[in-house]
ROTORRO-542075 format. One line per 2 residues: number of its first residue (from 1); their letters; for each residue z, y negated, x of C-alpha. Coordinates in pm, 1 decimal, m for minus. Each point is the difference from the previous one (the first is absolute). Last residue first. Example, Ala and Ser with C-alpha at 12.3 -4.5 7.8 and 13.67 -1.06 7.14 Angstrom:
2
2	sa	714.0/106.0/1367.0  66.0/344.0/m137.0
This chain:
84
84	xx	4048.0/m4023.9/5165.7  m202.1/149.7/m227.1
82	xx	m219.4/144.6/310.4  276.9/309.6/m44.8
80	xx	m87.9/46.3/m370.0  m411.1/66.7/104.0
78	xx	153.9/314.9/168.3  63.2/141.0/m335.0
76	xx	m38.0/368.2/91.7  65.9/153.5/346.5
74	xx	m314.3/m30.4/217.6  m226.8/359.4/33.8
72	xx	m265.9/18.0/242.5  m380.1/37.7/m75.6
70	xx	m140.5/m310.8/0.1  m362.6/m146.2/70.2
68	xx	m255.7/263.1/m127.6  267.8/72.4/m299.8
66	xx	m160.5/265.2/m199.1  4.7/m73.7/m382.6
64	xx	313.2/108.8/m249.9  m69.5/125.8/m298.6
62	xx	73.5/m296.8/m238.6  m321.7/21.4/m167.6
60	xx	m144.7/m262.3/m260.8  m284.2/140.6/m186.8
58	xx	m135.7/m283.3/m85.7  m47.4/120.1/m438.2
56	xx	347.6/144.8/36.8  150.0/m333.9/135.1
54	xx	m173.3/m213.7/m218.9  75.3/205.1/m271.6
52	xx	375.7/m14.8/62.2  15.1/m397.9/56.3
50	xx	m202.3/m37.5/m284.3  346.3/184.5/m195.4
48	xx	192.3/m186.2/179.6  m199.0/m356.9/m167.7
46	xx	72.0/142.4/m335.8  370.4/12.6/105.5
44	xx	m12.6/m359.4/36.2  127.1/m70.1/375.0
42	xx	270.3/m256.4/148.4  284.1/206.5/70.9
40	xx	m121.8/344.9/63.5  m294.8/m140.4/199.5
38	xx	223.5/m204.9/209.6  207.7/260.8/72.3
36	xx	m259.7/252.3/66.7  m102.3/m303.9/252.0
34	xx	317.3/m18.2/155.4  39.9/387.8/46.2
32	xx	m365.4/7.8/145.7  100.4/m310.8/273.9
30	xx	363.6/236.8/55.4  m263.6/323.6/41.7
28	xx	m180.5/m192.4/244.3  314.6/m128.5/220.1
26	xx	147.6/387.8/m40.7  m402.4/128.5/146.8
24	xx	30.8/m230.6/308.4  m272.3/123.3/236.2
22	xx	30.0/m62.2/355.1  m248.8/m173.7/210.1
20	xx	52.5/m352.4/m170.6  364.4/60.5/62.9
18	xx	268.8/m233.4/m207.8  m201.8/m139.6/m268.9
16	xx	m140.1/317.5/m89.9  m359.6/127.4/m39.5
14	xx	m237.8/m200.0/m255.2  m312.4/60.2/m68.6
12	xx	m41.1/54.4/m357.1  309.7/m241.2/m0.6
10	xx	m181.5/m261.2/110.4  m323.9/79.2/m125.4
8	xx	130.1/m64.3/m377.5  207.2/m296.2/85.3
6	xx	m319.8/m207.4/138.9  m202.8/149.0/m234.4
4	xx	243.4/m120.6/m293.7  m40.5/m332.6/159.8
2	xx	230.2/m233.1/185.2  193.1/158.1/277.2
């Protein structure tokens, strides 16, 4: 990966490490953990507050969308298991 794109469409698409058929929602919340981490650590508290307009003002849902591709249930954090 070497571009912000790169990064950004890679986890707009990505699935699980494990099981590209099966969704990994643990593995996705651990990437959203480690960014709130990152944000929490490393941002100006001006720069949250643009974070919360931008949000508002895109109207960011996380309602969850139909899954045309999967719809069975994996146990959470599978992405630990390809850890080795």
């Amino acid at each position: 990966m070497k571009t912000f794109e790169d990064l950004e469409a890679m986890l707009r698409e990505w699935v699980s490490f494990a099981d590209p058929h099966v969704y990994d929602a643990g593995g996705m919340a651990a990437l959203f953990a480690a960014c709130l981490d990152n944000m929490r650590s490393r941002m100006l508290k001006a720069e949250l507050e643009d974070i919360g307009a931008y949000l508002v003002t895109t109207k960011i849902s996380l309602e969850a969308k139909s899954r045309r591709r999967r719809s069975f249930v994996r146990p959470l954090f599978v992405h630990h298991a390809s850890r080795g």
